[in-house]
Phi, psi and omega in degrees: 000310168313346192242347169264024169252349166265017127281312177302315155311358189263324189257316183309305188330288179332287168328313172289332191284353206262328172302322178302303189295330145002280209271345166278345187263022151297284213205101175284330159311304203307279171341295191274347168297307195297326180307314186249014149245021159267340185277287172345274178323321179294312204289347196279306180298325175306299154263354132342285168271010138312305171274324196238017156042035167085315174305113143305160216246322203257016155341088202281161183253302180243171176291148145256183182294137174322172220030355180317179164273154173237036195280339223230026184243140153260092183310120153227138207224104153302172197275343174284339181286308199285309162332306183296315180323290175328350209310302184333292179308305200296359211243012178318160185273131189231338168166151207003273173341331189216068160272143188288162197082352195301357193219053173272316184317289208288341183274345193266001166305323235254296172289011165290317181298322191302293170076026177292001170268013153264032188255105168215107193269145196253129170264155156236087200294013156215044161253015165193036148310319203231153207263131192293133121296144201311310164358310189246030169228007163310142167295118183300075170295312156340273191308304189259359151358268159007304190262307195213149181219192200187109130211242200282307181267357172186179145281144166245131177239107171063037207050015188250143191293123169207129160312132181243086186258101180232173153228162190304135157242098183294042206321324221266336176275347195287110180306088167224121168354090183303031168278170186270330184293349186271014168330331184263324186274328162312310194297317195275298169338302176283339153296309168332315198259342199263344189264322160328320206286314156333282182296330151326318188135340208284152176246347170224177172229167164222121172237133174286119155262147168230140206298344160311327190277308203262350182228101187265017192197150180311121195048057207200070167252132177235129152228090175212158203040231191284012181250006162298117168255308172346286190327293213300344184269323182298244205359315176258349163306298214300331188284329174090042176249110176279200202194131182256085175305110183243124208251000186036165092270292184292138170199030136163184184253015191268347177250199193261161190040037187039024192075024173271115175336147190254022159261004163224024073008316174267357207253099188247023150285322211263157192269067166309125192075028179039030191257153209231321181196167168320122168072006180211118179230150167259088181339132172239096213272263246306347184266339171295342168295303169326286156338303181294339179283321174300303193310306183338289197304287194316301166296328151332304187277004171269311178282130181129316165226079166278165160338295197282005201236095189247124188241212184281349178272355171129207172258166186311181178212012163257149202259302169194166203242106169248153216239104170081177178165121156093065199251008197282353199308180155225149182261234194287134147088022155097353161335118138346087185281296176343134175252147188272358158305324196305288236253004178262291217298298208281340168263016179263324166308327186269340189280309192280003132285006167096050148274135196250302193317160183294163192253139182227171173219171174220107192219352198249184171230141167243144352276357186309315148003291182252308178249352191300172181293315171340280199289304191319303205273295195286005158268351156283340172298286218305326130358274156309331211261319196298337163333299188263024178042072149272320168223182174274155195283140163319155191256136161244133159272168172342303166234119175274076183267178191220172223249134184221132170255354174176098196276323179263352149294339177183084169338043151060115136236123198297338184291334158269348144255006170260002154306290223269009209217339164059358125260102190293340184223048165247171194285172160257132206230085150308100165270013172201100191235125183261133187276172211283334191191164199275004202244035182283176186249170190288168214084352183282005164293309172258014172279327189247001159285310179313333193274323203301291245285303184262029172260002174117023193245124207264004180213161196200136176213140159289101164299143169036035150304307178257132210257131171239041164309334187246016196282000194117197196233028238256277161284159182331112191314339203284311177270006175279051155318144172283161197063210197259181192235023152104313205277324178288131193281301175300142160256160171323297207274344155124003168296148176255165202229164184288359183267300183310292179322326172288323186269336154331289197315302176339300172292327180297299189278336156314306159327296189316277229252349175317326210284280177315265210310310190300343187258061180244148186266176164247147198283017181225028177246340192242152180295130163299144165306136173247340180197163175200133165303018171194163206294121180214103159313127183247009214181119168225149173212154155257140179265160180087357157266146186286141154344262203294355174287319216249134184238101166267121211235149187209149201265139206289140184287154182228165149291150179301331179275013209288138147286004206252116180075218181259006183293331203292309193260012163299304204274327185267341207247325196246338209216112180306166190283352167242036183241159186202132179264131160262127196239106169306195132162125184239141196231109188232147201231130176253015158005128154019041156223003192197141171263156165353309166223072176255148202243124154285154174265157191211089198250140187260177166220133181264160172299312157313347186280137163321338164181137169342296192290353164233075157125189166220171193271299162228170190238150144226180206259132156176173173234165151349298214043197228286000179256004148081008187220144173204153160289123201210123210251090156305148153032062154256169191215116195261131154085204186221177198286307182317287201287335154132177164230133181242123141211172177285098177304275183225156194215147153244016186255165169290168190213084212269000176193185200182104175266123175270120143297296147211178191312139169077354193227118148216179189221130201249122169242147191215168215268138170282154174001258174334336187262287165254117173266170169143199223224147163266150194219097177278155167279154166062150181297097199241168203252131181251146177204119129144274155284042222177141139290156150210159157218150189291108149283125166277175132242155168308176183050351191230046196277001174259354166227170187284146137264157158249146186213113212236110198250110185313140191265129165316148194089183155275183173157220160184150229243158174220088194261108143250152170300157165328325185244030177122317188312130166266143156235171151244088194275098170275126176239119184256172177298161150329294202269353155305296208278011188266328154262018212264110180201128181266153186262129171229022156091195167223177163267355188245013192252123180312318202292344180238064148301296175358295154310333205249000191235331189252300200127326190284158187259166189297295194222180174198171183201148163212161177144324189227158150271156156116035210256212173187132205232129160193142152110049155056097162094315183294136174241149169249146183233089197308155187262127214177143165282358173247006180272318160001087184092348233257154166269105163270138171255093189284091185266123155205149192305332179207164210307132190306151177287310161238128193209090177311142175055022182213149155229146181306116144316093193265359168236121204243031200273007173258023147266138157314332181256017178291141171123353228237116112016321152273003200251111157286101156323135159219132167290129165304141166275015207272138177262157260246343188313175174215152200140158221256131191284342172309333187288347165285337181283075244274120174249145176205171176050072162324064188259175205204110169206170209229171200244144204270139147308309201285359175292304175297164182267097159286158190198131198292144159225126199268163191260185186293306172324314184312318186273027174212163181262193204295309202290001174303303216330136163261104208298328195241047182270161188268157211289016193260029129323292188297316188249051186253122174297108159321328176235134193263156166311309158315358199265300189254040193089338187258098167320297177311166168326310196244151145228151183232132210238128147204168201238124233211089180231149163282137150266162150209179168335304185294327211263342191293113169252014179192171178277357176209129171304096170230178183243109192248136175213164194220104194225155173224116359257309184236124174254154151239169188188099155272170170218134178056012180091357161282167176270124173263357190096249194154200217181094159244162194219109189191165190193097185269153209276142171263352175286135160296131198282130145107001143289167188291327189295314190300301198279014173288305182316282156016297190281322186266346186272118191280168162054057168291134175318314181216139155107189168281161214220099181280162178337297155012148160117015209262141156224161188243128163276122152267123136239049182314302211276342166258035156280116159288121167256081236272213169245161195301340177257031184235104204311338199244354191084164164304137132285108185250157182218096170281137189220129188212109159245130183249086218281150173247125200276340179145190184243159182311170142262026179028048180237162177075054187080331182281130164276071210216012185304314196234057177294172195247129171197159210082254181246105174260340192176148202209134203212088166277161178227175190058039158207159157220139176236055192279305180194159182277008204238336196228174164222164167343312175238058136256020172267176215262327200232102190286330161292305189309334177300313190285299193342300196289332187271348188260003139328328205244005171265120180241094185298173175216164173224134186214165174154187198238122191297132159250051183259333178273359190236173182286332177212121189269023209215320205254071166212103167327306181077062137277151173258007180265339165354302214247000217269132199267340171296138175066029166275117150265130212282151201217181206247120181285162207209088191297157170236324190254124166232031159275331185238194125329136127199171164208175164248123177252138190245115138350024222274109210298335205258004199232039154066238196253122176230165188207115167262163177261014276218168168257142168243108138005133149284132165280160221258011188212155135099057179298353182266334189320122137296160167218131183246140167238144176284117200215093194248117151160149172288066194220160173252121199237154159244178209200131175226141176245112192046036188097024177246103175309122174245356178170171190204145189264137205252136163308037192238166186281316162330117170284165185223168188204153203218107178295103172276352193200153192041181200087167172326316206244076196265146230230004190256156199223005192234175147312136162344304227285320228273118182281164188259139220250103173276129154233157222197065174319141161186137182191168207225211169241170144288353182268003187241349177279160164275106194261335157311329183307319163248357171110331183207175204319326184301126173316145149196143169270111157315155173196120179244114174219128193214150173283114164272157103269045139174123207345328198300093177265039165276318162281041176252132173255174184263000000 
């Protein structure tokens, strides 16, 4: 093939260029009308199959049963496809050496993986006969209205206003044993990690499913065990966590294969993503039958629990339903690529499988999208060209979200996206809100949650909030670093980091006030308050701040009698009948315009004042404190007509929660003095008692009423206002290191006990004291058992004593607290016991073993290169020669998939066949190699690139182009190094018939497979060994050397006939979970372990020193680990220092791998999220431990004799903290 595109090009080139010069130096007119009207014509065809992508009226939907007929499919087979078909025939027998058959095993794995004659398709001629419109997959509000709505500001679920605030919950990363008997721990594990999402703030996840996880072999779906999504959906119904269903197919660029199965990954007559090449797609019905086959399986398990779907266990918990992901790229000159059939055909598949929920997509980017010059200029062509009906009209779904890198650096304008998105009256949806760089400094989680919310936005998900460095093998080996990679708010083991701990809060007073605030306007979108039958702020500013620091948003005015949403039960339950609540909320950001604690004026406007711009009503005092930002709350309203009313005029202190005690009663916690100061501003003559001051105040604009102005005492501590008519608040001001711990019970939507909650806004309970607490079912608290929980005092406010509180006990004398005296407030002691000391010295490790992987023990299997496959009279004298040692098959071709495959090569040498004074080896691998010969280590070589260009730009694939074993995107030839192995070469004697035997062993670790994202067509990039090339021997005869033969191409042809590789590794086509494999086929292997000798280095903890010997190939330890006998929650870290590449396994599970670098790793083995046991408590846990290096990284001084070897230092932490490892 190389040698007809270097002919061809030998002669077309020439020929064009002589045309080009032609005709410009002819007719320079000619030349540019023809120039602009082929750039016309591209772009006019371009989006053209853009709108109208090619999809047929006769579009299949399902698969049929094998054997159907085909007549009526059109088979198409590339030539390299057809070429492997062919092998058998090319491969007859011609000498010694290519006795026939020799390469049946691998040609017939490869087509068993291609498997193309079973793609046998059913068409259907009316399911995009008549063309889908958004009209007819729109959400049925009319009918399911009720249960769930929507508009330009929020969801209302059963009318109540609600933030749909979640992060990705990745269920496919969490290890846990894909046994059916582990049924109970899965179920607890996933309550466990879903009540952390809980206890963060988050009120919902988006979970990607993936078709990879659940279907590992061709017509093979498991949802069983940890692959129950049914389960995993009860479970957050019972939790009250809703769920942003992302049913993909592609669901993101963070797994291998964008989360596409690696049994249609190999089958590459069909077009994953209808990409035809990087930037160019072409409809494809075999890959869309394939989609319908996933929707099938998959929606099964959904329906029954949307929102609107209320049975006896309550209702449901998906919220809306996404379609697809990242489908927005553009290709050449800023184009559309994305064809809008892809995204019509997949909501038309979830409407006609019963999905009731709204369908949302994340196809845009902000602002490239929207404001770029780009995006501006083809919606206007494209505009035009729909005028004169050249294309079809764009598809929208329901809800259009779009992907943000940094939202608070560049603000949301919502007016341009509900231009390009075409819903003006759907919510705005980040469905990937990303922090600005993986290096921000902390806070930047809540620096850009804080921006969405008041910039308007009512739905949001955290991508790699929650850290999966220790998550399974899932994603790309290369980013499955161990610990956390900087970017994650969360660790592996459920530590919050000071970025988390800032966006708790955040989330905490959103929550608080979602009831008011989510259904809110921005004050320069809505007509100002002119009047109020009660004191109402209209108007907030800071002085010493800029305009645009302060953003104020207010909930859209109504009649009291209003029917609509949650107001209908505001108005009947909360608010006398000639009252109307506006509920404020001003967000103000003092960024680099303020230090920390510098105190601002905070000047209001009543609704009576005569006009915003002349004057203000009162001013307070107050500062930021340490996120320099803050939230500040007008016009809340405590309590009912019945029960009395307090309300909150205006506020400068933050109000970070709301507990309801009973009507009328809540208890508000805020920060003390010292962390932030400032003041409450009560309606009316209220009575203060405990931590607080007041004083009685007239103001402008009210001069007929009383305010109270009611100011917190330094320290924490607590405070008590009540109103005229009875209403109470209790204002708890808490410490630092309180609000730092700080986790509210929000309840469930299916739980009776917090309807309260569900009319006020206020929540069941709050807690503080520890980390690691867990709040669920109104009141029960859990305590993870940890050495740092230890002794620790918790604190509960709840109306009544908590129902269960696993791992505490009640104080009954609490007179050393600062919150003592309260009725509501519980003490509790952790029981956990109280000793101190490193918890690893509990941990008993024993029976050190050691064994090494046979070579000759694994199942090899020959693999021929394209010479093989063709016969001598094929040769193409002017094919280039990286031809000749070029492989038919890729790892990938036949299943091996996994991380690693192994290549080897078995040649006799003597005397005669030697054409130089040195011997070398050229190979061309993806990603990373090793190489041995003869049992030396030669080192290795790698060839990978992660791109620094924006994925899916013209730079990225220039980069791309130049760079071999690019990460994304296309992947040129490149990558080749050459080994002298003259000195571990065997040379036999000149009279010895048969030669040396030498033997090359090449492992080749692979970083993952493309992700067929942004436009790249790179899903079925070639990895493992692509070519192999010796130079100095020949073995054509013993009698001649190289140059005396007369046809020289032909020769190296022939020779690389008598050169034979072999391949081995592991199909994980064959396994139950096809992702958590080294891809040794020796992994599991229970033979040749021997007890090997430990070497302490740390003598606070377990460690030892292991030496490496780089020449003695793939080596593995072993060991048992002791449950420790306290602190079942503890993390254990194992600690991993050396330049070698390791893998790490727990209890047959793979978790996680050490990159060949001088940066020590740590590795979670035990608690935490992602906790790896599979046994009994009682039961100890069984580590393995893979490992080989290079030679260009041994101490060849280190033992004393010839043998390489790498230090490795490895010892058990509790916790990411690698300082104590000593050298």
């Amino acid at each position: 093939m190389a040698g007809i595109i270097l002919e061809s090009g030998m002669v077309l080139v020439p020929l064009a260029c002589a045309a080009l010069y032609i005709v410009i130096s002819s007719n320079m007119l000619l030349f540019v009308f023809i120039t602009v009207a082929a750039s016309v014509g591209f772009v006019t065809y371009r989006l053209r199959y853009h709108y109208s992508s090619g999809a047929r009226g006769d579009l299949i939907v399902r698969t049929k049963d094998t054997g159907a007929d085909t007549s009526s499919t059109s088979k198409t087979r590339t030539k390299k496809k057809a070429k492997k078909s062919a092998s058998r025939a090319a491969t007859e027998p011609e000498s010694d050496h290519s006795s026939g058959g020799e390469f049946d095993e691998i040609v017939q794995d490869a087509q068993r993986h291609c498997d193309v004659d079973d793609e046998v398709v059913e068409r259907s001629g009316a399911l995009l006969a008549a063309a889908v419109t958004a009209e007819k997959t729109k959400y049925d509000m009319e009918l399911y209205g009720s249960a769930l709505s929507y508009d330009h500001r929020c969801f209302y679920i059963c009318g109540r206003p609600t933030w749909v605030l979640a992060a990705d919950f990745d269920y496919w990363r969490i290890p846990i044993p894909p046994s059916s008997g582990m049924a109970d721990q899965i179920t607890d594990t996933w309550r466990r990690v879903l009540l952390q999402y809980k206890a963060a703030g988050f009120n919902a996840v988006r979970i990607r499913f993936h078709w990879g996880f659940h279907s590992p072999s061709k017509g093979k779906y498991d949802f069983t065990g940890n692959r129950d999504v049914n389960k995993l959906l009860l479970l957050c119904e019972e939790l009250g966590v809703l769920v942003i269903a992302c049913l993909g197919p592609f669901i993101g660029d963070d797994v291998q294969g964008g989360g596409y199965p690696f049994w249609l990954i190999q089958r590459d007559h069909i077009r994953l993503r209808h990409l035809r090449a990087s930037g160019v797609k072409i409809w494809d019905d075999r890959f869309a039958a394939a989609e319908g086959e996933w929707y099938d399986q998959l929606i099964s398990m959904l329906v029954g629990h949307e929102v609107m779907t209320k049975s006896v266990r309550g209702r449901g918990c998906i919220v809306m339903v996404q379609l697809e992901n990242h489908l927005g790229a553009r290709g050449a000159l800023e184009l559309p690529l994305a064809l809008q059939d892809e995204t019509r055909l997949l909501a038309r598949m979830a409407r006609e499988r019963v999905i009731r929920a709204p369908l949302a997509t994340n196809n845009l980017r902000w602002p490239e999208d929207f404001t770029s010059l780009a995006a501006r200029t083809w919606a206007a062509v494209e505009k035009k060209l729909r005028s004169y009906h050249v294309i079809k009209g764009a598809y929208h779904s329901d809800i259009s979200g779009f992907t943000v890198r940094d939202i608070d650096g560049l603000p949301v304008d919502l007016d341009a996206v509900a231009r390009v998105t075409k819903g003006d009256n759907a919510p705005m949806a980040a469905l990937e809100l990303y922090k600005p760089n993986a290096e921000s400094a902390a806070g930047s989680f809540s620096r850009q949650v804080e921006a969405a919310i008041s910039q308007g936005l009512s739905v949001l998900s955290l991508p790699a909030y929650f850290s999966v460095g220790n998550w399974g093998n899932l994603d790309s080996p290369l980013k499955c670093r161990q610990g956390d990679c900087g970017y994650s708010a969360v660790s592996a083991d459920g530590a919050l980091s000071a970025d988390a701990r800032s966006t708790r809060l955040v989330l905490h007073i959103a929550r608080a006030f979602e009831l008011q605030v989510a259904s809110s306007d921005s004050v320069s979108s809505r007509p100002w308050i002119t009047s109020a039958s009660q004191p109402t702020v209209r108007g907030v500013s800071v002085s010493g701040l800029p305009a645009d620091a302060v953003r104020v948003r207010r909930q859209w005015e109504m009649a009291a009698t209003a029917t609509t949403h949650a107001h209908e039960q505001q108005s009947e339950s909360t608010l006398g009948e000639d009252q109307l609540q506006m509920t404020l909320a001003a967000y103000v950001d003092g960024q680099g315009a303020t230090e920390a604690d510098s105190e601002l004026a905070f000047l209001f406007t009543l609704a009576g004042a005569p006009a915003i711009t002349k004057g203000h009503s009162f001013a307070l005092t107050g500062t930021l404190g340490p996120r320099q930002r803050g939230i500040f709350i007008s016009n809340l309203v405590v309590g009912s007509k019945s029960s009395g009313l307090l309300s909150l005029v205006a506020a400068s202190k933050e109000i970070y929660t709301r507990v309801a005690l009973d009507l009328g009663v809540e208890v508000w916690i805020c920060a003390e003095e010292s962390i932030q100061n400032g003041q409450l501003f009560f309606d009316g003559e209220c009575k203060v008692t405990g931590h607080a001051e007041v004083e009685v105040v007239d103001v402008d604009h009210a001069k007929d009423r009383k305010f109270s102005f009611v100011i917190p005492k330094p320290g924490p501590g607590v405070a008590t206002v009540v109103g005229e008519s009875g209403a109470t608040v209790h204002v708890v001001l808490l410490a630092q290191t309180d609000l730092d711990t700080l986790v509210v019970d929000y309840g469930s939507f299916n739980s009776e006990k917090v309807q309260h909650s569900e009319t006020t806004g206020a929540m069941p309970a709050a807690a503080w004291g520890a980390d690691g607490i867990l709040m669920a079912d109104c009141g029960s608290v859990e305590l993870a058992q940890t050495r740092t929980n230890a002794a620790s005092r918790i604190v509960v406010v709840s109306r009544m004593q908590p129902q269960r509180c696993a791992g505490m006990r009640l104080l009954e004398d609490s007179t050393d607290s600062v919150y003592r005296g309260h009725r509501f407030i519980w003490h509790y002691i952790a029981e956990a016991n109280e000793q101190s000391g490193d918890i690893c010295t509990d941990v008993s490790v024993r029976g050190l073993e050691k064994r090494t992987t046979d070579w000759n023990s694994l199942p090899w299997k020959l693999l021929p290169t394209m010479a093989d496959l063709e016969t001598m009279d094929e040769i193409n004298l002017l094919s280039w020669q990286r031809d000749l040692g070029t492989f038919a098959y890729h790892a990938t071709d036949v299943g091996f998939n996994a991380s690693h495959v192994l290549h080897r090569c078995q040649v006799r040498l003597k005397p005669q066949h030697l054409t130089a004074s040195t011997i070398k080896l050229q190979l061309n691998v993806r990603h990373r190699c090793t190489v041995w010969v003869n049992g030396v280590n030669m080192s290795g070589h790698e060839t990978f690139h992660e791109l620094s260009a924006e994925p899916g730009s013209l730079a990225a694939c220039i980069e791309s182009m130049r760079n071999a074993g690019a990460a994304r995107g296309p992947d040129r030839w490149g990558g080749t190094a050459t080994y002298d192995v003259t000195k571990a070469i065997n040379i036999s004697a000149a009279d010895d018939e048969d030669g040396a035997l030498n033997e090359v062993v090449v492992a080749i670790e692979s970083y993952g497979l493309g992700t067929q994202a942004d436009g790249a067509n790179d899903a079925r990039a070639p990895r493992g060994l692509l070519a192999a090339y010796w130079h100095g021997f020949n073995l054509i005869g013993e009698d001649h050397d190289d140059s005396e033969i007369h046809d020289h191409s032909h020769d190296k042809r022939t020779e690389q006939l008598k050169i034979r590789w072999e391949i081995c590794g592991v199909d994980v086509t064959q396994l139950q979970q096809p992702y958590a494999s080294s891809g040794f086929p020796d992994e599991t292997s229970q033979t040749g372990w021997q007890p090997t000798v430990e070497h302490p280095f740390a003598p606070q903890r377990w460690s030892t020193r292991l030496n490496v010997d780089v020449n003695a190939g793939v080596q593995w330890w072993r060991w048992q680990m002791d449950p420790a006998n306290m602190y079942k929650d503890e993390p254990v870290y194992l600690a991993i220092s050396g330049k070698i590449v390791a893998y790490v396994w727990v209890n047959g599970l793979l978790l996680a791998k050490h990159r060949a670098s001088s940066k020590p790793s740590s590795v979670l083995l035990r608690g935490g999220l992602g906790s790896s046991r599979q046994k009994a408590s009682a039961a100890p846990d069984e580590v393995v431990v893979m490992m080989y290096g290079w030679a260009d990284d041994a101490d060849t001084s280190a033992t004393g004799g010839g043998s390489s070897t790498v230090a490795v230092e490895l010892s058990l932490n509790d916790s990411r903290g690698l300082s104590a490892l000593a050298p």
